[in-house]
C-alpha positions as CSV (number, residue, x, y, z in Angstrom):
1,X,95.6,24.5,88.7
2,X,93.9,25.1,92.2
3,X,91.2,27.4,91.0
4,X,90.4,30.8,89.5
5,X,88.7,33.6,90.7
6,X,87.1,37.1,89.1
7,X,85.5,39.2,91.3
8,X,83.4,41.9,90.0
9,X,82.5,45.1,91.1
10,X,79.3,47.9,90.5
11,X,78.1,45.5,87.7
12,X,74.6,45.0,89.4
13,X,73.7,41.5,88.0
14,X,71.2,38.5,88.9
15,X,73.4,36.4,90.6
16,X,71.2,33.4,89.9
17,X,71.3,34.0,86.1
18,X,75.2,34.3,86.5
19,X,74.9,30.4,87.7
20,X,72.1,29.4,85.2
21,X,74.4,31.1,82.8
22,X,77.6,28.8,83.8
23,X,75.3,25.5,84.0
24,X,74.5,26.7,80.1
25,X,77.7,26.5,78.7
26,X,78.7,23.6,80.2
27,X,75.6,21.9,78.5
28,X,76.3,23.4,75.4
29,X,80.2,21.9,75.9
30,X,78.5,18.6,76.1
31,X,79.0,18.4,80.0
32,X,76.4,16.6,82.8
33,X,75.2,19.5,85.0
34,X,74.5,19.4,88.5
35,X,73.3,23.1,90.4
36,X,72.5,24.1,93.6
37,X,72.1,27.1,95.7
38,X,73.1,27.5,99.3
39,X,72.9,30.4,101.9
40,X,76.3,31.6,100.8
41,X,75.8,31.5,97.1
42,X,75.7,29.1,94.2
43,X,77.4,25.9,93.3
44,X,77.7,24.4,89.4
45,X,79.2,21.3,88.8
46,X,80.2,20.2,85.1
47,X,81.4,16.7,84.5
48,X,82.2,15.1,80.7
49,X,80.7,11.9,80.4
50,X,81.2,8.9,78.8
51,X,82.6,5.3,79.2
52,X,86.3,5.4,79.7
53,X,85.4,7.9,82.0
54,X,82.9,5.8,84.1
55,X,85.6,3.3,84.1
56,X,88.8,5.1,85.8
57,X,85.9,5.8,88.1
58,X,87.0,9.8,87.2
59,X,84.7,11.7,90.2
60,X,86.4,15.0,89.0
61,X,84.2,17.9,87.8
62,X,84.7,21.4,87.0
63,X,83.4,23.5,89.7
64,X,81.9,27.1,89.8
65,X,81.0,29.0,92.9
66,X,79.2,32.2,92.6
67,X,79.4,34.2,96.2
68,X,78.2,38.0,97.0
69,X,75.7,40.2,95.8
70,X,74.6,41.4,92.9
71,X,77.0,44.5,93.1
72,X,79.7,43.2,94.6
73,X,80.3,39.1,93.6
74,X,82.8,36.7,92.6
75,X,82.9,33.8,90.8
76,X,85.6,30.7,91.7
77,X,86.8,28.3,89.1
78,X,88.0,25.4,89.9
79,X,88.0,21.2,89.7
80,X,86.7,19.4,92.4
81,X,85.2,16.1,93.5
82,X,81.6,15.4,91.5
83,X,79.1,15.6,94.7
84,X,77.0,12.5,94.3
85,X,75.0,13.9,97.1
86,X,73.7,17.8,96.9
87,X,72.6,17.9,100.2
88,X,72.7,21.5,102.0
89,X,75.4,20.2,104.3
90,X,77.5,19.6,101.0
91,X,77.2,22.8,99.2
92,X,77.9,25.0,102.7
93,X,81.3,22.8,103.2
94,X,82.5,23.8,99.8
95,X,81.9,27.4,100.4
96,X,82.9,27.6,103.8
97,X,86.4,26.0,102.8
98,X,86.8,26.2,98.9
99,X,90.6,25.9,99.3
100,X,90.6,22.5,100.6
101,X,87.5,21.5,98.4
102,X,89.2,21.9,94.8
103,X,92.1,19.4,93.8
104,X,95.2,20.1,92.4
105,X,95.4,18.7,88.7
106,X,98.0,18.6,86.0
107,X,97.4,21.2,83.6
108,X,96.2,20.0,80.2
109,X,95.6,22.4,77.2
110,X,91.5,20.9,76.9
111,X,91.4,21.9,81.1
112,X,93.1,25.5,79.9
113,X,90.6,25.9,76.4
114,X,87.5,25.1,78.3
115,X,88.0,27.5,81.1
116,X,89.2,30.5,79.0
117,X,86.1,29.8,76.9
118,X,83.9,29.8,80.1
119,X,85.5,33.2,81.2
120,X,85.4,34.9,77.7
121,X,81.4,33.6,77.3
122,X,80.8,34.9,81.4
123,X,82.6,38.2,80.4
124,X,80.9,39.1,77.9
125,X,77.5,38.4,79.4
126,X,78.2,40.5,82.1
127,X,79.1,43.5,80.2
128,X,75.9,43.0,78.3
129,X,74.6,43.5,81.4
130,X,73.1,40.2,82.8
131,X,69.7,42.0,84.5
């Protein structure tokens, strides 16, 4: 998996509360959080704790970027490296070259369940109509 993307069209939504949104299902999943926003959009990262996890020294984290307007957006799924340091200089790279930015992973069925719950939950906040 390299990443996914929906792009959305005429839904007129509060792009920030589309991010704010992602960061609060990751939460709920029992994720860390990290946001940010940059001049090109906005960046959530979502890492799983834990341990074992601290010990493979496992830097991976799910990664959302939200890019656009609030007509016209898209939002980009994907895993990348956990950025230790959020520094503006750090969130631009990862928009201004998002293909080199996410890694390529083996698929796992937990990877798969967590993202189609992500999309089905962003989905149908949207059509509710995320003001």
């Amino acid at each position: 998996m390299k990443y996914t993307l929906r792009e959305y069209s005429g839904k007129s939504v509060d792009l920030d509360k589309v991010s704010k949104l992602i960061g609060q299902f990751f939460r709920e999943e029992g994720f860390k959080v990290q946001e940010a926003t940059g001049s090109k959009g906005y960046l959530v990262q979502a890492q799983k704790g834990g341990f074992f996890r601290t010990l493979l020294a496992m830097d991976r984290a799910f990664t959302a970027l939200v890019q656009g307007d609030k007509n016209d957006f898209s939002v980009k799924l994907g895993v990348a490296g956990w950025l230790s340091d959020l520094s503006m200089a750090a969130i631009e790279s990862l928009f201004l070259s998002p293909l080199i930015a996410f890694i390529e992973v083996p698929e796992s069925l937990w990877t798969f369940e967590i993202e189609h719950q992500l999309w089905h939950f962003l989905e149908n906040q949207i059509q509710l109509g995320i003001q």
